[in-house]
PLY file of the C-alpha trace (Angstrom):
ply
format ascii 1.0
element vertex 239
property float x
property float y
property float z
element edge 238
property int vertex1
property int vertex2
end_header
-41.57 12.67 53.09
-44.02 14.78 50.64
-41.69 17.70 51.59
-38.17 16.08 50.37
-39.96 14.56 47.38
-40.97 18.11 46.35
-37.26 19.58 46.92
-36.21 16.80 44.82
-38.46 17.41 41.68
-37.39 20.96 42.39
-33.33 20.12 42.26
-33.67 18.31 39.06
-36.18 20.43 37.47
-32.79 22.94 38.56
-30.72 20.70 37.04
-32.52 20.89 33.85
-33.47 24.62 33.30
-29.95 24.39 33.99
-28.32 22.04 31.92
-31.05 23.27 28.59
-29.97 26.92 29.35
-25.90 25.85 29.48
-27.05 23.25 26.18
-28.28 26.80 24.28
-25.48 28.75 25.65
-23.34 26.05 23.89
-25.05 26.00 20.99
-25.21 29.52 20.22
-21.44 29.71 20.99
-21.21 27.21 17.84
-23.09 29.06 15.93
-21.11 32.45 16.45
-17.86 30.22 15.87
-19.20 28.78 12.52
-21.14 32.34 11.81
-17.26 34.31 12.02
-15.54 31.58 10.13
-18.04 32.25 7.58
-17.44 35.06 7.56
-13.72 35.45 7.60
-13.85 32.80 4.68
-15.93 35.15 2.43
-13.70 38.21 3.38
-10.55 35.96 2.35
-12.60 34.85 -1.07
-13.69 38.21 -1.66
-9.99 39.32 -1.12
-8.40 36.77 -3.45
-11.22 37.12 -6.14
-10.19 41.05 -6.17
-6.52 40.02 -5.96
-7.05 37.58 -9.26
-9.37 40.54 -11.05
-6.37 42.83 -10.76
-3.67 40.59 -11.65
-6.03 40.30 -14.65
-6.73 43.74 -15.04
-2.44 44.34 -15.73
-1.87 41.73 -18.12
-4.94 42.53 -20.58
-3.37 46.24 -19.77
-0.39 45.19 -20.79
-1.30 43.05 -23.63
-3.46 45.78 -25.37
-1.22 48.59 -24.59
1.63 46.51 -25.91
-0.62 46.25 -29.19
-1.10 49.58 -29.50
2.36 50.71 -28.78
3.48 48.44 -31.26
1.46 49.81 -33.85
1.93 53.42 -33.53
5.36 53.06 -33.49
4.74 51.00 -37.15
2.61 53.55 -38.25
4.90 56.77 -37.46
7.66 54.96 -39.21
5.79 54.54 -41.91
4.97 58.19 -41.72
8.64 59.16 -41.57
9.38 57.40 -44.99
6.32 58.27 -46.63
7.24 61.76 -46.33
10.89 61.09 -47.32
9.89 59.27 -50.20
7.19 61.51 -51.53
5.58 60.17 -54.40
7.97 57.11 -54.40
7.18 55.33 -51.15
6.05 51.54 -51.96
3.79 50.46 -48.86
3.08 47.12 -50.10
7.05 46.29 -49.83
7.78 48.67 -46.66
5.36 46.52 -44.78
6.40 43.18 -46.09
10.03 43.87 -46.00
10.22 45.68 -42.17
7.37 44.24 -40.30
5.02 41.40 -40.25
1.50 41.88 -38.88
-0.01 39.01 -40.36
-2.39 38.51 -37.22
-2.96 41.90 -35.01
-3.21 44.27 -38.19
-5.45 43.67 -41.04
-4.06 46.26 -43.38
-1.96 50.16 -43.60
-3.67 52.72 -45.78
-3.11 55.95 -46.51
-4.69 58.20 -47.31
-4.46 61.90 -49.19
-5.49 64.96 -48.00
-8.76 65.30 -50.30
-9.59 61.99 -48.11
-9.26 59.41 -50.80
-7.22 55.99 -50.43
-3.46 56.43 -52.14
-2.25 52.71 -51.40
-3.30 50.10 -48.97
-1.54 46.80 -47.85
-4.76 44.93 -49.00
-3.79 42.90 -52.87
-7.00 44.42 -55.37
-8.55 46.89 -53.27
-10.50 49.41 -55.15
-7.98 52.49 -55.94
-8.70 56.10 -54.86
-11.82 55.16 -52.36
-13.30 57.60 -50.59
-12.85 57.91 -47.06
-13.57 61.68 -46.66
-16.36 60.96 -44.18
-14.65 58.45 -42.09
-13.97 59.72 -38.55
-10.54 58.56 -38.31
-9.86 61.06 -41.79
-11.91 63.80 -39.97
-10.46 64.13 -36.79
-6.94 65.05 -38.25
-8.23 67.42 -40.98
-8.00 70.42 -38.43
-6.07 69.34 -35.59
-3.24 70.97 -34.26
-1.53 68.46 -32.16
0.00 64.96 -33.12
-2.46 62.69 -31.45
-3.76 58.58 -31.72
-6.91 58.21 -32.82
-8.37 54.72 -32.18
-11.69 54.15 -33.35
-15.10 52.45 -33.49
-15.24 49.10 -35.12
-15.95 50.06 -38.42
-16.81 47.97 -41.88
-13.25 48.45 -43.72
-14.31 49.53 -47.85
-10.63 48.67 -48.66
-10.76 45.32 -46.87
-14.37 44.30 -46.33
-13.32 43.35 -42.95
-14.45 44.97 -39.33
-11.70 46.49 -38.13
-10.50 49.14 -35.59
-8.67 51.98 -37.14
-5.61 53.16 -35.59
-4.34 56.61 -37.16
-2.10 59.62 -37.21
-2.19 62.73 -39.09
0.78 63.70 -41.86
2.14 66.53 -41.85
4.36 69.06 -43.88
6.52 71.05 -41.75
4.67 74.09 -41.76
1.61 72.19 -40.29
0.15 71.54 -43.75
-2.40 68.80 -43.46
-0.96 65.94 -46.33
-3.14 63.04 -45.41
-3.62 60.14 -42.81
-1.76 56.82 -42.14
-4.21 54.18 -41.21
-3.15 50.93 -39.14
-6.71 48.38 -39.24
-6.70 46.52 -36.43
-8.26 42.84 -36.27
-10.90 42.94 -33.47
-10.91 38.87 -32.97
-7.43 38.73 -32.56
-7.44 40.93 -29.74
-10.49 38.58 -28.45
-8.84 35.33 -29.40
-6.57 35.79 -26.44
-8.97 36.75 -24.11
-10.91 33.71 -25.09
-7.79 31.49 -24.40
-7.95 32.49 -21.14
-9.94 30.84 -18.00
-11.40 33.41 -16.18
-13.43 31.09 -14.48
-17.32 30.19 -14.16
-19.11 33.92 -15.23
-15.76 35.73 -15.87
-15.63 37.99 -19.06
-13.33 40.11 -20.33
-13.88 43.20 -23.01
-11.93 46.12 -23.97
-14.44 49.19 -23.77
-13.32 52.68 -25.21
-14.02 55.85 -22.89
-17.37 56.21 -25.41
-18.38 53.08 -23.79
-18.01 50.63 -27.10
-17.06 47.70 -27.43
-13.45 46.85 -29.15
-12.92 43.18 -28.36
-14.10 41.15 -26.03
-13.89 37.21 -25.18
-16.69 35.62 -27.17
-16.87 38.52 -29.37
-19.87 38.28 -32.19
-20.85 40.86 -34.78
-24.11 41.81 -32.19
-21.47 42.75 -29.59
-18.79 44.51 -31.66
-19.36 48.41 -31.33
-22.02 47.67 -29.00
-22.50 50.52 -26.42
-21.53 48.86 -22.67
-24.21 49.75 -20.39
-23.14 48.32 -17.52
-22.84 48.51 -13.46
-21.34 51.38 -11.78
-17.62 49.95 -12.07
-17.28 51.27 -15.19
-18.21 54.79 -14.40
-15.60 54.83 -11.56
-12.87 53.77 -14.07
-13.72 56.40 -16.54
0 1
1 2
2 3
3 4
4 5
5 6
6 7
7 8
8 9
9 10
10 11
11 12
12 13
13 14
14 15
15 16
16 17
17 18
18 19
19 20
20 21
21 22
22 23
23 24
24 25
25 26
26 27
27 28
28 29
29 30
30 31
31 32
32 33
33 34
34 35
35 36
36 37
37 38
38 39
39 40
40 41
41 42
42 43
43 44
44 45
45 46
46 47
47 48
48 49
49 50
50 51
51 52
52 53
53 54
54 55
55 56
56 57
57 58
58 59
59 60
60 61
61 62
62 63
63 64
64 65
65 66
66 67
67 68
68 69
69 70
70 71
71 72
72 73
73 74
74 75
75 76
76 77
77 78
78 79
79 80
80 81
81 82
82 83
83 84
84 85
85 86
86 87
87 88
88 89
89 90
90 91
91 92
92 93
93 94
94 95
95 96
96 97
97 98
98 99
99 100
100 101
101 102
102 103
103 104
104 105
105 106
106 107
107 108
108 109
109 110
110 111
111 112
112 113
113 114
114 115
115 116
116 117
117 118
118 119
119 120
120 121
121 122
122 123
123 124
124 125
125 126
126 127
127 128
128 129
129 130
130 131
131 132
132 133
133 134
134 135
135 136
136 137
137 138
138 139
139 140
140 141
141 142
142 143
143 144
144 145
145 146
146 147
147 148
148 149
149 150
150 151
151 152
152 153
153 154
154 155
155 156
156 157
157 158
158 159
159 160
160 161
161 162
162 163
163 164
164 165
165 166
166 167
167 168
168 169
169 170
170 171
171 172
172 173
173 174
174 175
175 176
176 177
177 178
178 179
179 180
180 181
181 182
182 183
183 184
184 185
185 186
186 187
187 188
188 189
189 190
190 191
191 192
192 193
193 194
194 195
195 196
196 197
197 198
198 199
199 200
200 201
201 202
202 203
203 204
204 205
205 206
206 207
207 208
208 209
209 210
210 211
211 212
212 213
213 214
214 215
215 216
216 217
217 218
218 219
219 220
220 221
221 222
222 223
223 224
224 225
225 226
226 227
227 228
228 229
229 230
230 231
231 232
232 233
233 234
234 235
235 236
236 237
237 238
């Protein structure tokens, strides 16, 4: 009798060891299940967050190189007339009368080859400033190639306005340095439409030159314009 109640308490102690090893086994099969499902959900977040960043990525592209296209375009125009023209060339009614740039462009300058102002777009501006030690003037002085500039943010003495410049070098034929034509670019317009986007919850937006400063950027504030992005390494793998 002792002996079959002992087998007994043996079977179900069995029975249990057995049934709380299965119960584990169970249990950690869950947790595997719910541990790759995690998983897989973060890889599919993680693949549609860098899906949305991109599809980001080409319309700011897009938007700022349209901008800029736009602008040089306007500016070597106005280059191609001014030099037609000579001394004659009215810049006030060229710009009204071909183009309107009420919001992306702040002003057109140019400016003669001694680096002083000849005529801006800008109603009382201060004639014949000097802008001889500006580095959009500078860079063209002794270049030999037709390039863009684009600038810093920099305090506009023709407009009292921050401004990026946009600028190409004139040119005589022979390679004769003549002068500058200066497109001023409105920084908070450029934001403005990154601001009227929803990036979502910690998404930002700024457009940072290869020098690392800032042009524009949603929420832009006077601290942040021309502000030198020190940031993570994403930015070093782009430039």
């Amino acid at each position: 009798m002792a002996h079959s109640q002992f087998s007994a308490q043996k079977s179900v102690r069995h029975i249990i060891a057995l049934a709380t090893a299965l119960g584990f086994g169970v249990i950690g099969m869950v947790w595997t299940a719910v541990e790759m499902d995690i998983r897989q959900e973060q890889a599919f977040a993680q693949r549609t967050a860098s899906q949305t960043a991109q599809n980001y990525a080409r319309l700011f592209d897009e938007h700022i190189r349209q901008a800029v296209n736009e602008t040089d375009n306007t500016i070597k125009f106005i280059r191609q007339d001014y030099m037609r023209a000579g001394g004659m060339f009215d810049l006030q009614a060229w710009v009204k009368n071909q183009y309107s740039f009420k919001d992306l462009a702040l002003q057109f300058t140019i400016i003669g080859a001694d680096g002083r102002m000849e005529t801006t777009t800008t109603a009382g501006a201060t004639p014949r400033v000097d802008l001889s030690d500006r580095e959009h003037f500078r860079v063209h002085v002794d270049a030999r190639q037709d390039n863009l500039f684009i600038s810093k943010p920099v305090l506009g003495r023709a407009s009292g306005r921050w401004s990026i410049q946009l600028t190409r070098r004139i040119a005589d034929p022979d390679g004769t340095f003549r002068g500058v034509i200066v497109a001023s670019l409105d920084p908070y317009y450029l934001s403005r439409f990154y601001e009227s986007i929803d990036l979502g919850k910690g998404g930002g937006i700024a457009v940072v030159g290869r020098d690392r400063i800032v042009r524009a950027m949603a929420g832009l504030t006077r601290q942040t314009l021309g502000s030198r992005y020190e940031s993570e390494a994403g930015l070093s793998r782009a430039l």
